[in-house]
C-alpha positions as CSV (number, residue, x, y, z in Angstrom):
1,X,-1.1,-12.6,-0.2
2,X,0.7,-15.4,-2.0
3,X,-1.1,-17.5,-4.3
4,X,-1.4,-20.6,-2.0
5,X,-0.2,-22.6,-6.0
6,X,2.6,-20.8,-5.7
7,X,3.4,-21.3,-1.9
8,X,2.4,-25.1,-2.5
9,X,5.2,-25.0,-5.8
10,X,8.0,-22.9,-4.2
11,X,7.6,-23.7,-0.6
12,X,11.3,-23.8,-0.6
13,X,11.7,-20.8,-1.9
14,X,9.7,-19.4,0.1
15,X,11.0,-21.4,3.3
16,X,14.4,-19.5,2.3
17,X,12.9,-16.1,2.0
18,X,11.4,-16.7,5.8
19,X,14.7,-17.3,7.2
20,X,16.1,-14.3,5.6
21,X,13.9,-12.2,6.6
22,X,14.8,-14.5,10.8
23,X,11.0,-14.9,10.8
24,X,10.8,-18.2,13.1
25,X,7.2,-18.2,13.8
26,X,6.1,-17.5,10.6
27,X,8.7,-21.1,9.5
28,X,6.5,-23.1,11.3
29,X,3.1,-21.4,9.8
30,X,4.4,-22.4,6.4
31,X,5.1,-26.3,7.5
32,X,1.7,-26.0,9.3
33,X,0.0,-24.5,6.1
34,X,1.2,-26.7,4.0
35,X,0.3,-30.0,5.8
36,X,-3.1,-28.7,6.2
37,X,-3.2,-27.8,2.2
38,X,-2.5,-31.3,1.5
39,X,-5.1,-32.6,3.9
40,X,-7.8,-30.0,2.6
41,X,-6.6,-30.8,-1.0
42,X,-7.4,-35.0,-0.2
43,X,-10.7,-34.3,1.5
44,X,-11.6,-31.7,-2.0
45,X,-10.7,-35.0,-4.4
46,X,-13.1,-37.4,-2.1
47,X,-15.8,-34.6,-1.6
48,X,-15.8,-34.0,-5.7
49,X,-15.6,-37.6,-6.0
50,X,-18.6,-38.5,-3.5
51,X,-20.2,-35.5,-5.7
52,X,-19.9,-37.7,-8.9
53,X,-20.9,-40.4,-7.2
54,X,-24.2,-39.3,-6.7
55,X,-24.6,-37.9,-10.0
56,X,-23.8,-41.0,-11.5
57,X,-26.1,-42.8,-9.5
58,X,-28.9,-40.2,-10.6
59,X,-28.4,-41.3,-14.1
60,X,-28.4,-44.8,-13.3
61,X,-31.3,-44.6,-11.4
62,X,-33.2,-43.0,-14.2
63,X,-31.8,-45.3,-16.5
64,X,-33.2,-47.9,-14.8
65,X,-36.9,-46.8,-14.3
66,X,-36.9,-45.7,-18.1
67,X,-36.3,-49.6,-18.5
68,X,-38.7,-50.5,-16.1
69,X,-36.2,-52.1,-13.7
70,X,-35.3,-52.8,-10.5
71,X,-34.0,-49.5,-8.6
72,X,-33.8,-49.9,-5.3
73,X,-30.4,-50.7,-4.6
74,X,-29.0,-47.9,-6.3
75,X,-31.5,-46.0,-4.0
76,X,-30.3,-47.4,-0.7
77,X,-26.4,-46.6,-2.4
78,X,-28.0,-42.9,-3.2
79,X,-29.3,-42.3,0.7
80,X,-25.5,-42.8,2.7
81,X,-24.4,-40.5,0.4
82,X,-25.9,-37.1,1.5
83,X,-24.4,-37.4,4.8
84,X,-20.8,-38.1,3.7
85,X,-20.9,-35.2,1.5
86,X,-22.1,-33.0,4.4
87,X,-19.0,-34.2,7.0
88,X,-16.2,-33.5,4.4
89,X,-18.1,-30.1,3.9
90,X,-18.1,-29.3,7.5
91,X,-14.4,-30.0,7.6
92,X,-13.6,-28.2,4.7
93,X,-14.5,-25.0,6.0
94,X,-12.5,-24.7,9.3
95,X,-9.8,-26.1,7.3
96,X,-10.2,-23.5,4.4
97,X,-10.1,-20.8,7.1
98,X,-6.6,-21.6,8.8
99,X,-4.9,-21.9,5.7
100,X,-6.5,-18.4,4.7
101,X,-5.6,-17.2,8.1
102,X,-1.9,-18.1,7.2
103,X,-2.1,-16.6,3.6
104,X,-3.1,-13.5,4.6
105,X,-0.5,-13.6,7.1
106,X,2.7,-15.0,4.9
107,X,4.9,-12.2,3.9
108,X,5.9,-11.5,0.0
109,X,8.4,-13.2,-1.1
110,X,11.8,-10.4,-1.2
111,X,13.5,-9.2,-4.4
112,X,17.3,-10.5,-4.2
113,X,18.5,-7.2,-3.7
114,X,16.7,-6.9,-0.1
115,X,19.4,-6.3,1.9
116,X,19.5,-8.3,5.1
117,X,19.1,-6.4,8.6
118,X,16.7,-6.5,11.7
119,X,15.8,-2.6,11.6
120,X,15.9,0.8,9.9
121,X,19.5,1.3,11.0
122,X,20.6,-1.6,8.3
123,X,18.7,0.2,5.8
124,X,21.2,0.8,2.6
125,X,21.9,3.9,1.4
126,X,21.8,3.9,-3.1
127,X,22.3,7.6,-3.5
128,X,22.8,10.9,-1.9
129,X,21.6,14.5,-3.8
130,X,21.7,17.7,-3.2
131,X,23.3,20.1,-0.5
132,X,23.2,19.5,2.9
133,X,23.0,22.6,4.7
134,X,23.5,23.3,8.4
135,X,20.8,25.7,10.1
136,X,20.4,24.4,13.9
137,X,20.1,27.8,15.2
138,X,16.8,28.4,12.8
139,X,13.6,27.8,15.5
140,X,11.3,25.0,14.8
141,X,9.2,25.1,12.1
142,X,6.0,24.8,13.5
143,X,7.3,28.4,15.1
144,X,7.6,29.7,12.0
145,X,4.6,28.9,11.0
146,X,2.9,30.1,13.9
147,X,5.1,33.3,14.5
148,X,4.0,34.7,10.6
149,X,0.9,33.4,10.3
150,X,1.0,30.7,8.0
151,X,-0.4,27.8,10.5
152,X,-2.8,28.3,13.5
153,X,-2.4,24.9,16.0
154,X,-3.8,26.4,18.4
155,X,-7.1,27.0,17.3
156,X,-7.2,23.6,15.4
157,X,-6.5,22.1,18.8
158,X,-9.7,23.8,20.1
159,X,-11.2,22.3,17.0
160,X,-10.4,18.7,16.0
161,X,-7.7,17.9,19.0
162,X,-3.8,17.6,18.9
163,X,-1.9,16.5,15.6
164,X,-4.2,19.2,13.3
165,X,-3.5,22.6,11.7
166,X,-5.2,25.0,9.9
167,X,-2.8,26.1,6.8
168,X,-3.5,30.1,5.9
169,X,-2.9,32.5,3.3
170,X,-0.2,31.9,0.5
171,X,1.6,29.4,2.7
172,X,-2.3,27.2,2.2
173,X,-2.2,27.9,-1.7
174,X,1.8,26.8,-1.6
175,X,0.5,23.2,-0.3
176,X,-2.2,23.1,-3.7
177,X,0.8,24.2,-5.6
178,X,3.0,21.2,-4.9
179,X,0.0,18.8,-5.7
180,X,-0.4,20.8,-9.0
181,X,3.4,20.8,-9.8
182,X,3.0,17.0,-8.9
183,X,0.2,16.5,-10.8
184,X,1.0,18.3,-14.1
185,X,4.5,16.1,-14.3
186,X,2.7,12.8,-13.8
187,X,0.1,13.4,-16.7
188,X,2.8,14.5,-19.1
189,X,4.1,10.6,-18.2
190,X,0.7,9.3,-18.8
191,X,-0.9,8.5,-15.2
192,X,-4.6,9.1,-15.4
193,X,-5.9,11.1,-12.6
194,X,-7.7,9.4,-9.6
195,X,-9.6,11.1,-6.7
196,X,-10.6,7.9,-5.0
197,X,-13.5,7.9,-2.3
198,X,-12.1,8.8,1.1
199,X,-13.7,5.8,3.3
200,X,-13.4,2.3,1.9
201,X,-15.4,-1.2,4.1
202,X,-13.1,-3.7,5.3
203,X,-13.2,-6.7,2.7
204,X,-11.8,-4.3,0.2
205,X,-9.0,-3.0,3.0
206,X,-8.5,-6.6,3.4
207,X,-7.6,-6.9,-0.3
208,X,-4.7,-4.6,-0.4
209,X,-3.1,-4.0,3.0
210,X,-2.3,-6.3,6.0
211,X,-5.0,-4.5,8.5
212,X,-4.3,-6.3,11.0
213,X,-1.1,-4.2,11.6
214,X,-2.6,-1.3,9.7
215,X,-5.9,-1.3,11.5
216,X,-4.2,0.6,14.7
217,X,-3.5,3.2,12.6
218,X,-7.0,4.0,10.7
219,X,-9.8,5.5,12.0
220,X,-12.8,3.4,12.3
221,X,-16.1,4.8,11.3
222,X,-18.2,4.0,14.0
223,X,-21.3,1.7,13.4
224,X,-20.1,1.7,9.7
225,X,-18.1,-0.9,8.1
226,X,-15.8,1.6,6.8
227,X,-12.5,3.3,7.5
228,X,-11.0,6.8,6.4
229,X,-8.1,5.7,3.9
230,X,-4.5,6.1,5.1
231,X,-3.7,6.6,1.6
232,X,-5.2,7.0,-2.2
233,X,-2.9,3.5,-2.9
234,X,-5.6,1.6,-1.0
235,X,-8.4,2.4,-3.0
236,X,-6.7,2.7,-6.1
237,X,-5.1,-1.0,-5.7
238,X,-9.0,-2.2,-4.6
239,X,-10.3,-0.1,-7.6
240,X,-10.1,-3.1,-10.1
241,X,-11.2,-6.5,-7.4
242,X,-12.5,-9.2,-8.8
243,X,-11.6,-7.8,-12.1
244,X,-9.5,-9.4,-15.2
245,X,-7.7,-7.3,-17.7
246,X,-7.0,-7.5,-21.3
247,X,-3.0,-7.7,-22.1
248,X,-3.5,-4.9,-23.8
249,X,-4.8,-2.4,-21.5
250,X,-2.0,-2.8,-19.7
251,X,0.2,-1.1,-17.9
252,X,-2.5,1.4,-16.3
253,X,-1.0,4.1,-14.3
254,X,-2.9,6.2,-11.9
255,X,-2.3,9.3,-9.9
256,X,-4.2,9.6,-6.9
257,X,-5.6,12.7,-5.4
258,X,-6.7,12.9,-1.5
259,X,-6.3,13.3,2.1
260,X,-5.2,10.9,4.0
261,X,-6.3,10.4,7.4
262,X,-4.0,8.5,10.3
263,X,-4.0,8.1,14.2
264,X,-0.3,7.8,14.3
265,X,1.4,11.2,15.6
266,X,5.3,12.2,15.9
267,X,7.2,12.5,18.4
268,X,7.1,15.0,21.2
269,X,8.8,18.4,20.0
270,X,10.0,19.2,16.6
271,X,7.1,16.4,15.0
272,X,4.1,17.6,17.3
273,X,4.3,21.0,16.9
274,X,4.5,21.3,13.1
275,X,3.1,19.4,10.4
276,X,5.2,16.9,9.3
277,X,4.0,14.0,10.7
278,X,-0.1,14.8,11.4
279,X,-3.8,13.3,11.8
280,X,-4.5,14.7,8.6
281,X,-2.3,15.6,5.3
282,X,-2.6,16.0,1.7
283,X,-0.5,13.2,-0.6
284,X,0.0,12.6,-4.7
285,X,0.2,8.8,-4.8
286,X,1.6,7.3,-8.1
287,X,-0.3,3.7,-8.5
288,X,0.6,0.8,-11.2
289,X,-1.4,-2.5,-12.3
290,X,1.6,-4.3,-14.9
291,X,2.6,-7.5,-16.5
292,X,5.1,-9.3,-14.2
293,X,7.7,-8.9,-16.8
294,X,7.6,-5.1,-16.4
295,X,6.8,-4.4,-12.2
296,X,10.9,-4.1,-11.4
297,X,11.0,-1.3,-14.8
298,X,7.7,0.4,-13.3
299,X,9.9,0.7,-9.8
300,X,12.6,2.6,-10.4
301,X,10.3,4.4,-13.1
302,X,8.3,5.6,-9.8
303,X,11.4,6.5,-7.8
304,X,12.8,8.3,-10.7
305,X,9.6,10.7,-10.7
306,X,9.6,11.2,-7.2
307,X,13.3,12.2,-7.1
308,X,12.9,14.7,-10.1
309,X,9.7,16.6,-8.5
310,X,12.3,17.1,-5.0
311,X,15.4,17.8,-7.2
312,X,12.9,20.6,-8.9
313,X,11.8,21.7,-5.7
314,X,15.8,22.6,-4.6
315,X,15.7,20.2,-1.6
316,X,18.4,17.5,-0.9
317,X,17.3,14.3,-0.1
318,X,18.6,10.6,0.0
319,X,17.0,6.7,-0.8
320,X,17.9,4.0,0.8
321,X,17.2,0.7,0.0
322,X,14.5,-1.0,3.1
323,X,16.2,-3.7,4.8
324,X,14.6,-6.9,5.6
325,X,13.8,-6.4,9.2
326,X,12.0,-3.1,8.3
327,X,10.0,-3.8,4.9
328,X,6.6,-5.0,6.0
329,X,5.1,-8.1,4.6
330,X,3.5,-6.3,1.0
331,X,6.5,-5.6,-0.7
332,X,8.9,-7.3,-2.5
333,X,11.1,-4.4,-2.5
334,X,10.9,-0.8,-1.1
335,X,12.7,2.3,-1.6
336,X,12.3,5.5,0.5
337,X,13.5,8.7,-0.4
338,X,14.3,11.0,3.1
339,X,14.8,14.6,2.8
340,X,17.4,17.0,4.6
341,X,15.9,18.7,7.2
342,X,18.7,21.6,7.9
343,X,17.9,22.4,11.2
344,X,17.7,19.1,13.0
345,X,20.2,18.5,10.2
346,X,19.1,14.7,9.7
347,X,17.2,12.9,6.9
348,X,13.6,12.3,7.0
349,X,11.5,10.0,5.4
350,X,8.9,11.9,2.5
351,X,8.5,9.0,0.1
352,X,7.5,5.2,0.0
353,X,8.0,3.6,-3.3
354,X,7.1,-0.5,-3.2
355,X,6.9,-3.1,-5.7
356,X,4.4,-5.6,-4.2
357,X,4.5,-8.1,-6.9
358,X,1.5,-9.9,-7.2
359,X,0.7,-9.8,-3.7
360,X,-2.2,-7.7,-3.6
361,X,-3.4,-8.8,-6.5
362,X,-3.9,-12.3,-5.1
363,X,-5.7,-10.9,-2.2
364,X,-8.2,-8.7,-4.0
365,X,-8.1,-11.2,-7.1
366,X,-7.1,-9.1,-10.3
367,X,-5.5,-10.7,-13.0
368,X,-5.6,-10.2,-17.1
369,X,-5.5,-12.9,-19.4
370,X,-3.1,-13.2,-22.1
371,X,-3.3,-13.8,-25.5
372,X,-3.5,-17.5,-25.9
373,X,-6.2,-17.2,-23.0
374,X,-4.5,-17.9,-20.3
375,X,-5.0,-16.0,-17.1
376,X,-2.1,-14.8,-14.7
377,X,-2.3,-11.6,-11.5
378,X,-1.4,-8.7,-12.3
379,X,1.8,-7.0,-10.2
380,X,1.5,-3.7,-8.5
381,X,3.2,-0.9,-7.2
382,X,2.6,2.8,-5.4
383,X,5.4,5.2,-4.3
384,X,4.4,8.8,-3.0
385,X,5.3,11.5,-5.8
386,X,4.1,14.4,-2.8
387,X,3.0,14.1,0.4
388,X,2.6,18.0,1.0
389,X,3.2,18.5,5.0
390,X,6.6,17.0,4.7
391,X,7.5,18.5,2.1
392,X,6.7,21.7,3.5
393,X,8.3,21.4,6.2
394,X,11.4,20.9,4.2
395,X,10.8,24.0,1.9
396,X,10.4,26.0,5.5
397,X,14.1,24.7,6.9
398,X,15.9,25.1,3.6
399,X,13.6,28.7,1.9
400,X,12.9,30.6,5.0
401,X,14.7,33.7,5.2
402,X,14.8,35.2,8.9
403,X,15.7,38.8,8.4
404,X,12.5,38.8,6.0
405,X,10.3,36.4,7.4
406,X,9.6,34.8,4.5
407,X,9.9,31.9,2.3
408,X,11.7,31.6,-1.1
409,X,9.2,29.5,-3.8
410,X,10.8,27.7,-6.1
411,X,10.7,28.3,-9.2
412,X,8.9,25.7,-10.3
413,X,6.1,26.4,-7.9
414,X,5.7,30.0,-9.0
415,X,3.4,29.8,-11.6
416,X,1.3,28.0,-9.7
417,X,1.3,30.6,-7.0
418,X,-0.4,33.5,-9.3
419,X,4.2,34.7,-10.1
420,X,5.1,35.1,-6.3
421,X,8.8,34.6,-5.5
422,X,8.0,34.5,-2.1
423,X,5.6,34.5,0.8
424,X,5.2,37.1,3.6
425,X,3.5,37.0,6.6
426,X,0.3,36.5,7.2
427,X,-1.4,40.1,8.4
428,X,-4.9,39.6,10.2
């Protein structure tokens, strides 16, 4: 969320960033927020001052029975005290929790180059690479898959409902080979390894995400205060709460390892069917806790290492810069990178990459303190490097050779696949 300093500073600013983004409702939150700011602000300064008050009286009052005098005024002044204290404290707290419910609500304020438009449509395309190729007669993949024994649906249906899969043979060890290939390149550029727990409560989902609009997504544990994580970011950017850095530890760079568990399905057809857009997937998160001064470096640093593990992989993709109307209220920027899928022979998305600013780290409350002592948050930022059912998928439309039944490995996956060039069916 935005530091409520900041809001209270740049209100303005951040006024201006509401309207670009044509968020009307959330224009008159920030006139609402800041009026009751000020009012809770006043009511602090007379509470803290009734607070000294009484302290000073204290010391009077025991000044005056060390000296053997008269008291009891100062006691009479002492007993309305108590009770003033306690009615600015009870409206403090209702107070406190409006303007929190408006903080956690208040988007991030948008990098310049946002471009402006109500929905994915105006999202702006920065680059196209790779070769688009055409193959609408190929069947679906989830066919494929099926048809040569590399996925059973069915039987995962009987097992854990629609939106699963069971992966088998070499197809299942191609999916550990991208998150090897994916994880081998990110610890030659220094991320440290993370396999982060797989259920995280709600305060520290709080800190990182907007659940309110994520929560329909997650599933709830039930009886539990806990959710199964949509992602490794969340419990990598929760990792550090409540925390303060050193400058010098600084930047730390994280690679997450894990499943990743959502209620969202795809659409009927080509998305169902298939595993590109499941219950239940395996995902390579890059995850970054900076100095402000270096979050907008660390962002195209991310892109750049997602784009050079598809550009390995032989796939052609594209990113397009988010548009206002479609970027959420975390980041300050996003990127995603879509792949070409030749048979429906459109882009889809495979990659988030987001520069949240400080954001979350005013929400979960990591900073690091500087060298003359100050203290200041931290920024952050996540981008997918793999999310493996997509970009399988991709590898099926673009490798898969009909008259063979079988798909073409990359070479960069191929030593990760015991030196197979390509995988056959599956023969029970």
């Amino acid at each position: 969320m935005l530091d409520i300093r900041f809001v209270r500073e740049n209100h303005s600013l951040v006024l201006k960033d509401l309207e670009k983004r044509g968020d009307k409702e959330k224009q008159a939150w920030l006139k609402d927020l800041l009026a009751l700011d000020e009012k809770y602000r006043v009511l602090l300064q007379n509470g803290d001052a009734l607070k000294k008050q009484r302290n000073d009286i204290t010391e009077s009052i025991n000044q005056l029975k060390s000296q053997g005098k008269d008291f009891s005024a100062k006691i009479k002044e002492a007993k309305e005290l108590p009770n003033k204290i306690k009615e600015i404290d009870a409206s403090l707290a209702p107070l406190k929790e409006k303007i929190d419910f408006y903080l956690l609500r208040l988007p991030n304020v948008l990098h310049d180059s946002v471009p402006v438009g109500k929905d994915d449509s105006e999202n702006v395309v920065v680059c196209e690479v790779g070769k688009k190729i055409a193959r609408p007669n190929l069947p679906p993949h989830g066919d494929i898959l099926e048809k040569n024994g590399w996925a059973d649906f069915d039987r995962a249906t009987k097992v854990a409902g629609s939106g699963f899969y069971f992966l088998q043979g070499d197809f299942a060890l191609l999916d550990f080979a991208l998150q090897r290939f994916a994880i081998d390149l990110l610890m030659k550029k220094g991320f440290r390894l993370i396999q982060p727990p797989l259920m995280m409560n709600r305060k520290a989902y709080e800190g990182v995400t907007d659940l309110g609009d994520f929560e329909s997504v997650m599933y709830k544990i039930d009886s539990e205060d806990m959710y199964l994580i949509a992602t490794s970011e969340h419990p990598m950017a929760a990792m550090y709460r409540d925390e303060i850095f050193q400058e010098s530890q600084l930047p730390i760079k994280l690679a997450g390892i894990s499943p990743c568990f959502r209620r969202e399905i795809g659409k009927h057809g080509i998305d169902t069917r298939g595993i590109f857009r499941v219950h239940q997937f395996n995902k390579i998160e890059q995850f970054v806790f900076c100095k402000p001064a270096d979050s907008w470096a660390f962002h195209e640093e991310l892109l750049a290492n997602a784009e050079l593990l598809f550009n390995e992989l032989g796939l052609a993709y594209r990113v397009v810069n988010i548009c206002t109307g479609d970027i959420g209220i975390v980041a300050a920027k996003k990127y995603d990178m879509e792949v070409w899928m030749p048979r429906e022979e459109k882009y889809r998305e495979v990659v988030s990459c987001s520069n949240c600013t400080s954001y979350q780290a005013v929400r979960s409350n990591v900073k690091f303190r500087l060298k003359g002592g100050d203290k200041d948050y931290v920024h952050t930022l996540n981008s997918t490097a793999i999310a493996t059912s997509r970009a399988l998928r991709a590898l099926v439309e673009t490798h898969y050779d009909e008259k063979r039944n079988s798909i073409t490995i990359p070479k960069v996956l191929q030593p990760y696949m015991n030196g197979m060039k390509e995988i056959l069916p599956v023969s029970e």
